[in-house]
C-alpha positions in Angstrom: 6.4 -1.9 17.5 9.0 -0.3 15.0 10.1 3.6 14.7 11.7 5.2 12.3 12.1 8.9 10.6 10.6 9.3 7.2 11.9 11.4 4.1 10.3 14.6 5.9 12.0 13.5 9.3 8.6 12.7 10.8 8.3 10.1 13.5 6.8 7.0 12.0 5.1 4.4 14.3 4.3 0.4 12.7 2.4 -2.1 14.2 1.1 -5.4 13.4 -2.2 -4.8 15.5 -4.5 -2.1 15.0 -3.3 0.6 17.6 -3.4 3.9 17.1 -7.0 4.5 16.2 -9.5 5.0 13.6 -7.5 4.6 10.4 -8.6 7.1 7.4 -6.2 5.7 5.1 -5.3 2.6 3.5 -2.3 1.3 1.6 -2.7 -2.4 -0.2 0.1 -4.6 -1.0 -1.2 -6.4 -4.2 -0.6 -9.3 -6.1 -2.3 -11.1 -9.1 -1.4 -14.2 -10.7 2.4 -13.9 -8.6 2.8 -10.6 -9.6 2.9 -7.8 -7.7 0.5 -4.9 -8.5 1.4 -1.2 -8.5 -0.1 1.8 -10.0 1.9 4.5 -11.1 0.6 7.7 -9.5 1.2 10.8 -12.4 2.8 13.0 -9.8 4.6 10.3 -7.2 5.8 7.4 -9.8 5.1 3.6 -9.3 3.5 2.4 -5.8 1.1 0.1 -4.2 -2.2 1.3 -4.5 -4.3 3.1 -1.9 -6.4 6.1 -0.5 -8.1 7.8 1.8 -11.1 6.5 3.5 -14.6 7.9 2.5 -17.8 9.0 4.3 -19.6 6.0 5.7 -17.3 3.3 4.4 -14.9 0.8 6.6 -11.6 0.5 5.9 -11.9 -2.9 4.2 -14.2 -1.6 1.7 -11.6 1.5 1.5 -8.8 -0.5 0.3 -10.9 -2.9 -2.1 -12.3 0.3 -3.5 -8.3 1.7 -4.1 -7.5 -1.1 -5.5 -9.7 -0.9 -7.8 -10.2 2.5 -9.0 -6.2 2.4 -9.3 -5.7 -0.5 -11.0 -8.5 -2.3 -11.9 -8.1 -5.1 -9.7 -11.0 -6.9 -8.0 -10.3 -8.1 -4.7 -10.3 -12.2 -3.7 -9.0 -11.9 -0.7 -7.6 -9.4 1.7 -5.8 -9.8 4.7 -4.5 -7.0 6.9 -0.9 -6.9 7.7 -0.8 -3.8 10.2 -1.3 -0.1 11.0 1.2 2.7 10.5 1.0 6.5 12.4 2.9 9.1 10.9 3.6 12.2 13.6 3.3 15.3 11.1 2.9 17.9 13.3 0.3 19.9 11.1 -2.0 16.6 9.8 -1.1 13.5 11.8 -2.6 10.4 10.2 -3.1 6.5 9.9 -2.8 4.2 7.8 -3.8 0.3 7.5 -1.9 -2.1 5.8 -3.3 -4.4 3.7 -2.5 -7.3 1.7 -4.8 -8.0 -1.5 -5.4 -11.0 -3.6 -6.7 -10.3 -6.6 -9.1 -12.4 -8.8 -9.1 -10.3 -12.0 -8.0 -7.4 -13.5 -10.9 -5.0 -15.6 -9.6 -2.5 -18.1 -10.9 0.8 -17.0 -11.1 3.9 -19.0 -9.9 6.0 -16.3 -7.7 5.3 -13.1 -7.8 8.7 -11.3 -4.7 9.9 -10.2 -2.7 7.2 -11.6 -2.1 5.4 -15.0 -3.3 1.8 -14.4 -1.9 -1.0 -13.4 2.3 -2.1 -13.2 2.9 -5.4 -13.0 6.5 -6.9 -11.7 7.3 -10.6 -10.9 9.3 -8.4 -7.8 9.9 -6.0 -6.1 13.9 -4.6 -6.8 16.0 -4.2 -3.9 16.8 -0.5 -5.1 14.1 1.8 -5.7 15.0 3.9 -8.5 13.7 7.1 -9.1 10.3 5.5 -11.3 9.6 4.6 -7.6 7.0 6.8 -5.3 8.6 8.1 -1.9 5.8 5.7 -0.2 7.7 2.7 -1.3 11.3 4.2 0.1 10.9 4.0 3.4 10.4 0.7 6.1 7.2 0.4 5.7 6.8 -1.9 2.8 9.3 -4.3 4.1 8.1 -4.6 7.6 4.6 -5.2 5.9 6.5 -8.2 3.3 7.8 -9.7 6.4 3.7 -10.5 7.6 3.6 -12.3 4.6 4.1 -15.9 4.6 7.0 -15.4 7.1 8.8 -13.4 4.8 8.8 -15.2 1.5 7.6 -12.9 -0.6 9.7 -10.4 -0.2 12.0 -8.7 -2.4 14.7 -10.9 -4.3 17.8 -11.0 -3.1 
């Protein structure tokens, strides 16, 4: 298990197995055609795609619906990579991590919250401002390292 502070000084938790309960969020590591898949959220700026889990659904079908309705992407095939807890001491949640294959991309009038799909051949070892808070912390490269022993991961 890994444990860091994140930007607001809360106590993160990561694990690669399921742990700390009943997820009701999901965040999906995407990649289509050896890109890597973001979204760029209107308010947060460019991250991976993902949600909170609705009424009656798993947590599967959670991040293949994100994925979609953020980007577009259709789902091939999706692999979980681990779980996350955040200790906010008002609204302490969870998060699963996912990794996504997609098969296709549909062009959607409308993305939600975000402005479609990003696509990058990788990931930069800075995150610039463009970048969501999401993607600044250690979260996405613990979840990189899952992958393929680490070879997709940023460029060095």
């Amino acid at each position: 298990m890994k444990r860091f502070l994140d930007k607001n000084g809360y106590k993160v938790e990561f694990s690669e197995n399921p742990v700390f309960g009943e997820p009701w969020h999901v965040f999906v590591l995407s990649r289509y055609k050896g890109r890597w898949v973001l979204t760029k959220h209107r308010e947060r700026g460019f991250e991976f795609p993902g949600g909170k889990r609705e009424a009656g659904e798993s947590i599967e079908e959670t991040a293949i619906r994100e994925v979609y309705e953020e980007t577009g992407g259709l789902v091939g095939q999706l692999q979980f990579l681990g779980q996350y807890k955040v200790h906010d001491p008002v609204k302490p949640f969870v998060k699963s991590i996912y990794y996504a294959e997609l098969r296709e991309i549909v062009k959607k009038r409308n993305y939600l919250e975000t402005d479609g799909p990003i696509f990058m051949e990788s990931l930069p070892d800075v995150l610039g401002e463009e970048f969501s808070f999401i993607m600044k912390d250690e979260i996405v490269p613990l979840s990189l390292s899952r992958l393929d022993g680490g070879t997709l991961q940023r460029n060095e």
